[in-house]
NUVEXNU-62903 format. One record per residue: residue in one letter; x, y, z of N, C-alpha, C in turn. Coordinates in steps of 0.2 Angstrom, whole numbers, padded with zeros to 4 digits, always signed. Example, Ala and Ser with C-alpha at 12.3 -4.5 7.8 and 13.67 -1.06 7.14 Angstrom:
REM residues 2
A+0066-0028+0039+0062-0022+0039+0066-0016+0039S+0064-0011+0035+0068-0005+0036+0064+0000+0039
***
This chain:
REM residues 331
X+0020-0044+0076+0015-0049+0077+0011-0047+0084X+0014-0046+0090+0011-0046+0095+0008-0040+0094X+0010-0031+0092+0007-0027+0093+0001-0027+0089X+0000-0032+0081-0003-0031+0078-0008-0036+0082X-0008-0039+0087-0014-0044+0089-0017-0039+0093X-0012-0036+0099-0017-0030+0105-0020-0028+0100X-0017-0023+0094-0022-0018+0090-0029-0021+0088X-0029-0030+0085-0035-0031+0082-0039-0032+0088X-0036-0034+0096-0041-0035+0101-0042-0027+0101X-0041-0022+0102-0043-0016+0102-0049-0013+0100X-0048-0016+0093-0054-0015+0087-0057-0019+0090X-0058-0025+0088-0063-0030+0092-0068-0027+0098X-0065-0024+0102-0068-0022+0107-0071-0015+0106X-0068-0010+0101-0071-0004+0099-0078-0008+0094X-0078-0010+0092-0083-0014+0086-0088-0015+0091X-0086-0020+0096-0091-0023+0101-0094-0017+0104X-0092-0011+0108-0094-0004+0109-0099-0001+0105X-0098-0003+0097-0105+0003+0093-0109-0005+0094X-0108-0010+0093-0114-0014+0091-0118-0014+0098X-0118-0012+0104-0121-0011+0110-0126-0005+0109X-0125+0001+0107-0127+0005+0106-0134+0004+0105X-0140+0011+0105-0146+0009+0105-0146+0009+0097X-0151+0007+0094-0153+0008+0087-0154+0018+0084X-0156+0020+0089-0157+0026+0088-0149+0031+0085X-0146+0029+0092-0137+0033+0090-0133+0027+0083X-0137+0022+0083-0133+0019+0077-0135+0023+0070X-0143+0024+0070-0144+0028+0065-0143+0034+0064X-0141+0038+0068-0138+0045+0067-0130+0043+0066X-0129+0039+0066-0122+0040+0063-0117+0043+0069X-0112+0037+0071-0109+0039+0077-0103+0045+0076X-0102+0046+0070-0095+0050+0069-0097+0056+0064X-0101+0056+0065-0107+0062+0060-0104+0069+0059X-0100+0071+0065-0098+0076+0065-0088+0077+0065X-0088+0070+0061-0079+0071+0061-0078+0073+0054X-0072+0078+0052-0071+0078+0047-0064+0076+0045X-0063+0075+0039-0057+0069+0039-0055+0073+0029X-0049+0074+0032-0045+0072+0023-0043+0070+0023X-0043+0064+0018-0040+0056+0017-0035+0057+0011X-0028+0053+0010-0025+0053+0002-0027+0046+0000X-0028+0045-0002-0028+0037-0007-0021+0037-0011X-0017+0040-0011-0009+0039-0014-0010+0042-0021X-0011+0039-0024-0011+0039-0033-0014+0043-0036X-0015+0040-0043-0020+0046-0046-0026+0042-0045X-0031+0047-0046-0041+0046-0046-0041+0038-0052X-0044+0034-0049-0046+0029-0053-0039+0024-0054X-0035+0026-0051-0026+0022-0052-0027+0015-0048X-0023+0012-0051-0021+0005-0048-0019+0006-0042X-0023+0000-0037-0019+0002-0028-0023+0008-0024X-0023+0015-0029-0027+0020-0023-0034+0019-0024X-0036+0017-0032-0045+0014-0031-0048+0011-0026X-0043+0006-0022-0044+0002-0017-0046+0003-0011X-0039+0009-0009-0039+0012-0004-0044+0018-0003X-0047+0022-0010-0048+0026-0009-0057+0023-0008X-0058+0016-0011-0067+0013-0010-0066+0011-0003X-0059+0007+0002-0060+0006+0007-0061+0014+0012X-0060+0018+0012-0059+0025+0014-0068+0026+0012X-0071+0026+0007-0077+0029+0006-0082+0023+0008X-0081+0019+0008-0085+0014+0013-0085+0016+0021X-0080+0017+0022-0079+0018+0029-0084+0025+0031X-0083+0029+0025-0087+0036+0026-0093+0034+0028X-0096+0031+0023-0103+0028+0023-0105+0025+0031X-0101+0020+0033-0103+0016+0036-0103+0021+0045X-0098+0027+0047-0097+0030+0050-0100+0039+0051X-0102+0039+0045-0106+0046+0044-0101+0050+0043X-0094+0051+0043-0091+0058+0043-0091+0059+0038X-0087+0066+0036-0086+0070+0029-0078+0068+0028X-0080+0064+0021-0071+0066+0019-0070+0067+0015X-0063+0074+0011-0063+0075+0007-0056+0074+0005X-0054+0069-0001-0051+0068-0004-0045+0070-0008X-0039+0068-0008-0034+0073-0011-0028+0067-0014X-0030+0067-0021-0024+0061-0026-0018+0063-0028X-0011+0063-0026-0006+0063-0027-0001+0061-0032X-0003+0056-0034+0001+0053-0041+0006+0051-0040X+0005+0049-0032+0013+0045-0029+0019+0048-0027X+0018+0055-0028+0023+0060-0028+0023+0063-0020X+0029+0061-0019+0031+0064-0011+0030+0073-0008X+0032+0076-0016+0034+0083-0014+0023+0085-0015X+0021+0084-0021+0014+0081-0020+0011+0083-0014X+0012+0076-0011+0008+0074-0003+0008+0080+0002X+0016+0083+0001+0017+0087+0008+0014+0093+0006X+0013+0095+0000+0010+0102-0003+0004+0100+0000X+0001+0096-0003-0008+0097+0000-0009+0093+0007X-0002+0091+0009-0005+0090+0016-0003+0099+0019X+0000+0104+0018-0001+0111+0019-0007+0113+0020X-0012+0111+0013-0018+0115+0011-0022+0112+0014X-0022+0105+0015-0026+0101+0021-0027+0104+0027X-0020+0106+0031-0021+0109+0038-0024+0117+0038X-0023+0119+0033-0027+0127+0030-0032+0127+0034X-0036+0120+0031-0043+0122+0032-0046+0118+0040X-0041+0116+0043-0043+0113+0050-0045+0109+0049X-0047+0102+0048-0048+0097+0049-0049+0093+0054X-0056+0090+0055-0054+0086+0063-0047+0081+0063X-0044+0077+0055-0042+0073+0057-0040+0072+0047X-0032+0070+0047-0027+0069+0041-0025+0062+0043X-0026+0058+0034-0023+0052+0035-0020+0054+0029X-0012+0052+0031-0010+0052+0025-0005+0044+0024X-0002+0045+0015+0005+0040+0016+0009+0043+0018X+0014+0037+0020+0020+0040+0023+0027+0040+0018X+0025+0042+0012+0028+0040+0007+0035+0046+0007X+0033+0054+0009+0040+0058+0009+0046+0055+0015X+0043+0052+0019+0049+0047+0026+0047+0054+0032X+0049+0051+0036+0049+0053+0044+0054+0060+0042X+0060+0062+0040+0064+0068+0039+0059+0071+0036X+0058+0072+0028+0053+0077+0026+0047+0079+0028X+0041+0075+0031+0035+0074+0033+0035+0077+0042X+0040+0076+0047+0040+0076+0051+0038+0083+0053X+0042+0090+0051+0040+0096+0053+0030+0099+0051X+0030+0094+0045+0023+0097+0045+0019+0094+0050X+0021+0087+0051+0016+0085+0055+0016+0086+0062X+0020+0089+0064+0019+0092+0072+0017+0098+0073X+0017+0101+0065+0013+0107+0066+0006+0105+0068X+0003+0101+0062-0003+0099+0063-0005+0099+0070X-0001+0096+0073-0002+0090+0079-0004+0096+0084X-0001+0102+0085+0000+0105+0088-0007+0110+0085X-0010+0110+0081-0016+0113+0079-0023+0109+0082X-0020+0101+0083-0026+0099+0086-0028+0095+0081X-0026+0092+0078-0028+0090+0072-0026+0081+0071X-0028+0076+0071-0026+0071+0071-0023+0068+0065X-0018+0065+0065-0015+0064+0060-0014+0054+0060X-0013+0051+0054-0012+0044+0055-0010+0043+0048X-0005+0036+0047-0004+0034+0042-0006+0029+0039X-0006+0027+0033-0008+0019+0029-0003+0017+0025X-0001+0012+0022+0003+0009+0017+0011+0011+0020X+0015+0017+0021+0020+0018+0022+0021+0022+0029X+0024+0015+0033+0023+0021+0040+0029+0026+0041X+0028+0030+0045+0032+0035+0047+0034+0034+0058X+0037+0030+0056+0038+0027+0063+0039+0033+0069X+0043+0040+0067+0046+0044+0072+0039+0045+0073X+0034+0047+0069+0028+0050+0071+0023+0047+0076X+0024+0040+0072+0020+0035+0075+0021+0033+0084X+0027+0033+0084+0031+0032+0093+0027+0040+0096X+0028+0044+0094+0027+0051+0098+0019+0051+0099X+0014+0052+0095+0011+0054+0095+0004+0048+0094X+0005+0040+0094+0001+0036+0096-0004+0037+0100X-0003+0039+0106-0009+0042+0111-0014+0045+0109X-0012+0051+0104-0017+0054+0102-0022+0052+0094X-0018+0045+0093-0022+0042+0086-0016+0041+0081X-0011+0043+0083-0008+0042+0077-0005+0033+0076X-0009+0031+0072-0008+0024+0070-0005+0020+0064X-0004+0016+0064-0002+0012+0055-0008+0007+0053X-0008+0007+0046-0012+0002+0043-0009+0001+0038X-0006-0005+0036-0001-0008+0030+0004-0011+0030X+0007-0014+0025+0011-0021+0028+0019-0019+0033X+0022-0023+0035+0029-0023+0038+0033-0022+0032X+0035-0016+0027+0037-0014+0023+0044-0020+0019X+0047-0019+0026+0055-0025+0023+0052-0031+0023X+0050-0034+0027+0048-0040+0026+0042-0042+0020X+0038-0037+0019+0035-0039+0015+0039-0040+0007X+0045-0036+0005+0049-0037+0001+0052-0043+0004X+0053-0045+0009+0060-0050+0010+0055-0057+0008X+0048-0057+0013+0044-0064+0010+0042-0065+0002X+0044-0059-0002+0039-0059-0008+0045-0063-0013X+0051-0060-0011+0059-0063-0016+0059-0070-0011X+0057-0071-0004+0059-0078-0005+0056-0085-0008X+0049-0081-0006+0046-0085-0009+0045-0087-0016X+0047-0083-0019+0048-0083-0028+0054-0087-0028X+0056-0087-0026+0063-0091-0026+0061-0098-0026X+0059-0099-0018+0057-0105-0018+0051-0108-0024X+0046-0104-0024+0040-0110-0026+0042-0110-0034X+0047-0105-0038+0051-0108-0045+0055-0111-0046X+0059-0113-0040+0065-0116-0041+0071-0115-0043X+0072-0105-0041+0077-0102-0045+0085-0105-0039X+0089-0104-0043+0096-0106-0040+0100-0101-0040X+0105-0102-0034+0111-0095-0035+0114-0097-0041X+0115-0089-0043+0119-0089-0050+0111-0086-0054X+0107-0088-0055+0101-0086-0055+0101-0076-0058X+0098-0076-0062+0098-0067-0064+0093-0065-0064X+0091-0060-0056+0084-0057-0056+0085-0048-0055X+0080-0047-0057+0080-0039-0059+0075-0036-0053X+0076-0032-0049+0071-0027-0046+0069-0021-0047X+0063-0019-0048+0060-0014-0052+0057-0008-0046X+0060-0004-0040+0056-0003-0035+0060+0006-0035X+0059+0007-0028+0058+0012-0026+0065+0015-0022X+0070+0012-0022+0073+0014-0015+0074+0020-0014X+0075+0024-0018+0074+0033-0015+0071+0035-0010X+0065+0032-0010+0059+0034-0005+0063+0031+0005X+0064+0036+0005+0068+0033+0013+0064+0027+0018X+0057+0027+0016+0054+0022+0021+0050+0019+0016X+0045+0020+0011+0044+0015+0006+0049+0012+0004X+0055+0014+0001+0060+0010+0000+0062+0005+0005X+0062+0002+0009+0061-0005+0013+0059-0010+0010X+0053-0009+0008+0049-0015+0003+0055-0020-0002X+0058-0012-0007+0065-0012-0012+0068-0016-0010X+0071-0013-0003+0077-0017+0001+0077-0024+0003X+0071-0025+0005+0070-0031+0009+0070-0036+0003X+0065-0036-0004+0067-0041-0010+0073-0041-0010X+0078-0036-0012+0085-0037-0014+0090-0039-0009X+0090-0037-0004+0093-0040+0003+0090-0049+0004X+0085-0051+0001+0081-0058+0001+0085-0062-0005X+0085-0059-0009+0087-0061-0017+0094-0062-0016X+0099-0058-0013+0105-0059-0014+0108-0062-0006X+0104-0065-0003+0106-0069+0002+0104-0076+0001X+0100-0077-0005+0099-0085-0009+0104-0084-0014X+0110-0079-0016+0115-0079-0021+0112-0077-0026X+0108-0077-0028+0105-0073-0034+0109-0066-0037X+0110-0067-0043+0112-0059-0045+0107-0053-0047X+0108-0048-0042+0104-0045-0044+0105-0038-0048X+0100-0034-0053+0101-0028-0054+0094-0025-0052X+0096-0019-0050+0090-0013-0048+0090-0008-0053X+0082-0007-0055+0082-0001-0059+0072+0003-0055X+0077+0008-0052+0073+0015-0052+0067+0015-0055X+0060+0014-0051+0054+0018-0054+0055+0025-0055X+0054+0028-0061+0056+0034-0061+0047+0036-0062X+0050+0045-0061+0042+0050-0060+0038+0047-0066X+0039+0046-0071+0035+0045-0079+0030+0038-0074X+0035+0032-0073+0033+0026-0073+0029+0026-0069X+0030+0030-0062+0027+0028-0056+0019+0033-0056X+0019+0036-0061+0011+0041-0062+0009+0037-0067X+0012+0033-0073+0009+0029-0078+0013+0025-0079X+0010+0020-0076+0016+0014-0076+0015+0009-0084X+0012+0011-0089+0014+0008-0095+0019+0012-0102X+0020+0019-0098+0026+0023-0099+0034+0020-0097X+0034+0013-0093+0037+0010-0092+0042+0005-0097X+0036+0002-0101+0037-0001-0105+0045-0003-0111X+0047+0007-0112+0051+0005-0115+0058+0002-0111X+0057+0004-0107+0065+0001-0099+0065-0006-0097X+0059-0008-0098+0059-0014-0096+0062-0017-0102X+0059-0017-0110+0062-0019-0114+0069-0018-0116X+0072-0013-0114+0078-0012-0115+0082-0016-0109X+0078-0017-0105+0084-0019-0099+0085-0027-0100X+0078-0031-0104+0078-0037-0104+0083-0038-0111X+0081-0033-0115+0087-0035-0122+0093-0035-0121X+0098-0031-0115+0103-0030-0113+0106-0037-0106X+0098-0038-0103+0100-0045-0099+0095-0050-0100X+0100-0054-0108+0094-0058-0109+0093-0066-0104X+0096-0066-0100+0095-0071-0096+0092-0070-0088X+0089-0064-0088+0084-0063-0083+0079-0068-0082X+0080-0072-0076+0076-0076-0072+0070-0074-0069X+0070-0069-0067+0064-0066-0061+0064-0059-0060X+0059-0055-0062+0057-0048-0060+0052-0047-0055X+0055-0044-0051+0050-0042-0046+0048-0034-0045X+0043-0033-0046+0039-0023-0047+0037-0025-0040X+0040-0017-0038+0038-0016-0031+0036-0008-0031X+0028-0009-0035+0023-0006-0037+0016-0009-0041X+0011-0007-0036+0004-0011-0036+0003-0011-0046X+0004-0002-0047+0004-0002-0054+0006-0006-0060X+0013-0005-0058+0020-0008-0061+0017-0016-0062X+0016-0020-0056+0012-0027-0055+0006-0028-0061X+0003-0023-0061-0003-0025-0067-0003-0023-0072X+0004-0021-0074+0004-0019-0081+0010-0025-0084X+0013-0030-0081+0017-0033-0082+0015-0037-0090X+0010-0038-0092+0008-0040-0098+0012-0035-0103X+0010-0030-0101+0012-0024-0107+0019-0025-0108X+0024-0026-0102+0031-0026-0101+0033-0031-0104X+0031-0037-0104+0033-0042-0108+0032-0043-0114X+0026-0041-0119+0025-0041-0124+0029-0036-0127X+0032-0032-0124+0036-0024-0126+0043-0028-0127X+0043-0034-0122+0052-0037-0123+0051-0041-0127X+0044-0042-0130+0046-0049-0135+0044-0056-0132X+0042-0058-0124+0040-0064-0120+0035-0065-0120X+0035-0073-0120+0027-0076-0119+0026-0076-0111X+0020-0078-0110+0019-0080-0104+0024-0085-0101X+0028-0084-0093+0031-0089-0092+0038-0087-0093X+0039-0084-0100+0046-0084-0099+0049-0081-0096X+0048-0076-0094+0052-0073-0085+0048-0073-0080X+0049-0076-0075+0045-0075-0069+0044-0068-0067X+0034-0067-0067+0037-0058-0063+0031-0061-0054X+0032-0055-0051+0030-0058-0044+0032-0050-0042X+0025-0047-0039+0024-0042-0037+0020-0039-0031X+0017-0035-0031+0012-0033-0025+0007-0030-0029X+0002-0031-0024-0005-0027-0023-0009-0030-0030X-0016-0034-0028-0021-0034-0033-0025-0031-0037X-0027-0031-0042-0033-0028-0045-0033-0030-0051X-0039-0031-0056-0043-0033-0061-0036-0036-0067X-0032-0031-0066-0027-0032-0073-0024-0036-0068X-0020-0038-0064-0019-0043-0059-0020-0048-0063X-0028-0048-0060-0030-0056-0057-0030-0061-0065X-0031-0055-0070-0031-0059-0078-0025-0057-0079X-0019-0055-0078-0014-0057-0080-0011-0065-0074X-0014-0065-0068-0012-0071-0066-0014-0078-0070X-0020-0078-0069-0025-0083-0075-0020-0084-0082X-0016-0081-0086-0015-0077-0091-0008-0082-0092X-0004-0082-0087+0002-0083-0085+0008-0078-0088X+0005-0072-0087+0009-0067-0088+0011-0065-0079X+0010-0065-0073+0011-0063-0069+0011-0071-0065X+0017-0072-0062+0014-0079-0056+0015-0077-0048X+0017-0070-0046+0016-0072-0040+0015-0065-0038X+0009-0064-0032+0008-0058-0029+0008-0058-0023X+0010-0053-0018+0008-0051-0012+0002-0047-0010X-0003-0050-0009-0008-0045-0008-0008-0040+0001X-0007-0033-0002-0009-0028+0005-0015-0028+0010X-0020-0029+0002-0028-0028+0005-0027-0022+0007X-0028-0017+0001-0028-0012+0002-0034-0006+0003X-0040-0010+0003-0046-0009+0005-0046-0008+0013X-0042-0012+0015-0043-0009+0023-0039-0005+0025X-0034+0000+0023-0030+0003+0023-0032+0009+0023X-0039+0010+0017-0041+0016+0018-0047+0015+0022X-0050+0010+0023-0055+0008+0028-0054+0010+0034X-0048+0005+0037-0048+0009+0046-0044+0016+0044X-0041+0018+0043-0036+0025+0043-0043+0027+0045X-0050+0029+0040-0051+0031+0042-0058+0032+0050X-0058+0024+0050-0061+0024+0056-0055+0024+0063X-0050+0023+0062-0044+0025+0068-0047+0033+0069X-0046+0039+0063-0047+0046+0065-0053+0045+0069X-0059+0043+0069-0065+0043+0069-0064+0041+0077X-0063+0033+0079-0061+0032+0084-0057+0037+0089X-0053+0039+0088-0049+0045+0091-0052+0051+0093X-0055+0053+0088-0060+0061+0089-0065+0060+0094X-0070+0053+0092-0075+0051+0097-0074+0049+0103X-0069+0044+0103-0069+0041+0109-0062+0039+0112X-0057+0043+0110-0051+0046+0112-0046+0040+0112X-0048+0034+0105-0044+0027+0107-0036+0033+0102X-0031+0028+0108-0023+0028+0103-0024+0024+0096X-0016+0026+0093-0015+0025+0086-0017+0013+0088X-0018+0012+0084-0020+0006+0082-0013+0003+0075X-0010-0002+0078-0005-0004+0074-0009-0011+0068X-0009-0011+0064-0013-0018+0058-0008-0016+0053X-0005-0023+0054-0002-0025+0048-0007-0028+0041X-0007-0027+0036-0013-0029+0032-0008-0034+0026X-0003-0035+0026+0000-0038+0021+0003-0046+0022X-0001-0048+0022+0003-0058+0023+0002-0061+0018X-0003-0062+0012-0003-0066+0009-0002-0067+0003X+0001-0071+0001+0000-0073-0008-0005-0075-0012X-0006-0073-0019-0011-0075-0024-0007-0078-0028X-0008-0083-0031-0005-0087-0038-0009-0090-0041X-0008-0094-0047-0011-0098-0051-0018-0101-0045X-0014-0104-0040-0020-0110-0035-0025-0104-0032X-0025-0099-0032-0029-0097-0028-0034-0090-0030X-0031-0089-0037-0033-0083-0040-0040-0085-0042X-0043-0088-0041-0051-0088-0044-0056-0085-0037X-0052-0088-0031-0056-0086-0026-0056-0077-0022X-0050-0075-0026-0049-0068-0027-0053-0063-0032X-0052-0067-0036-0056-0061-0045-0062-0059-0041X-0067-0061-0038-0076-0057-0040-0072-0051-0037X-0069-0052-0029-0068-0046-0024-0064-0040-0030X-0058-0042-0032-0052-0039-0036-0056-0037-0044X-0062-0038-0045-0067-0034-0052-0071-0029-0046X-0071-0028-0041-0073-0023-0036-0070-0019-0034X-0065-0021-0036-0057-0015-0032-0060-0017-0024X-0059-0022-0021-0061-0022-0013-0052-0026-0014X-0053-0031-0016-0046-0033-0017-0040-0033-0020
***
């Protein structure tokens, strides 16, 4: 909390910086000449990296640099290939996920570093990197990964009413050495209110097309038909939870599911009562500062900037004042 308050005073005062400026450098566009390869995570038009990748192209707009984009489909081995082909071409500045972990990611990025090339994270940090290389821009934008699993299963607990003894299923990542946190943290939350829990693997299929899922989830509900609560710890996985249910034969309601990250299939399946609980990342800002951090760095030499972006919940009560932004992909 404390480092995310200096980070947002920082901004604050980098913001106040251009708003001084004359009219003239406002319209030439302060960052004109930064060029930047951004990942959005997912595939082109996916759930979650649509967000990221409008926050990312707004920021373009709003700061004049060039950026050119590259959609991985959530895949680790993916990310680090083109983050290869990325440093090929010299770039002023690479944001990526930190979804490979600080081990695999770690020898390309010092390569980079050492090229001169600015490097920052969103959604999945990469801490080793982030400690080293702060001074030079290297920052985080995206939630406290554990905790954001840890607040999502507790609070499902509480605002249902689930009781130890209680049989909830997690549906996440833990493979992933540093996105899997999110995994950990639900399930470390889950089974310290008693809860029983089972974990099943988003596997490659599910996590590129998350309605490819459908048959697993129905098999795993017909094998435990006393499932209380599912939690997808996956933006995708989260909006397709209608398809999953009707795959296992439920109506709205009858298992609680409570996930992450919103968008359009979200916000109607909360309405719907097929989904009752969400973490929202706002993941429009994710790809928005990533790429104003690079920009700030190149420009005007600021360190990495730490913003947590994930605290809050949508539900039944609150989902109306979400939908227009969430029919926009902003939220």
């Amino acid at each position: 909390m404390k480092r995310s308050f200096y980070a947002l005073i920082a901004l604050a005062a980098a913001l106040t910086l251009f708003g001084v400026q004359s009219a003239e450098a406002q319209t030439a566009k302060w960052a004109s000449k930064v060029h930047i390869v951004f990942f959005p995570g997912g595939p082109a038009g996916g759930v979650f990296a649509v967000n990221v990748y409008n926050g990312a192209k707004q920021a373009a707009e709003d700061l004049g640099c060039k950026v050119d984009y590259e959609w991985s489909n959530w895949d680790p081995q993916t990310m680090m290939q083109q983050f290869r082909e990325a440093m090929a071409i010299r770039p002023d500045g690479i944001a990526v996920m930190g979804h490979p972990g600080d081990e695999a990611f770690d020898p390309l990025i010092e390569q980079a570093e050492k090229q001169g090339i600015i490097v920052t994270s969103d959604n999945t940090p990469l801490p080793k990197m982030q400690a080293r290389y702060a001074p030079k821009g290297f920052g985080y934008v995206g939630a406290d990964l554990y905790k954001a699993g840890w607040d999502l299963a507790t609070q499902a607990v509480k605002e249902f009413n689930l009781q130890a003894g209680d049989r909830a299923m997690v549906w996440g990542l833990l493979s992933q050495p540093t996105r899997g946190l999110r995994t950990k943290g639900a399930i470390d939350a889950l089974k310290k209110l008693g809860l029983t829990v089972d974990y099943i693997e988003i596997d490659s299929a599910t996590n590129a097309d998350p309605a490819a899922g459908a048959p697993t989830f129905a098999g795993y509900v017909a094998s435990h038909p006393d499932v209380k609560l599912v939690i997808t710890d996956h933006g995708g996985l989260t909006a397709t939870a209608e398809t999953y249910l009707k795959a296992a034969g439920k109506q709205p309601g009858q298992i609680i599911v409570a996930g992450f990250d919103m968008s359009p299939a979200t916000v109607t399946a909360v309405k719907n009562g097929w989904t009752q609980l969400v973490i929202d990342q706002q993941e429009w800002l994710q790809g928005y500062l990533s790429v104003l951090q690079i920009c700030l760095t190149k420009v005007y030499g600021f360190s990495g900037l730490d913003i947590n972006t994930g605290a809050g919940f949508v539900d039944k009560n609150n989902v109306n004042f979400i939908a227009p932004l969430a029919e926009k992909n902003i939220r």
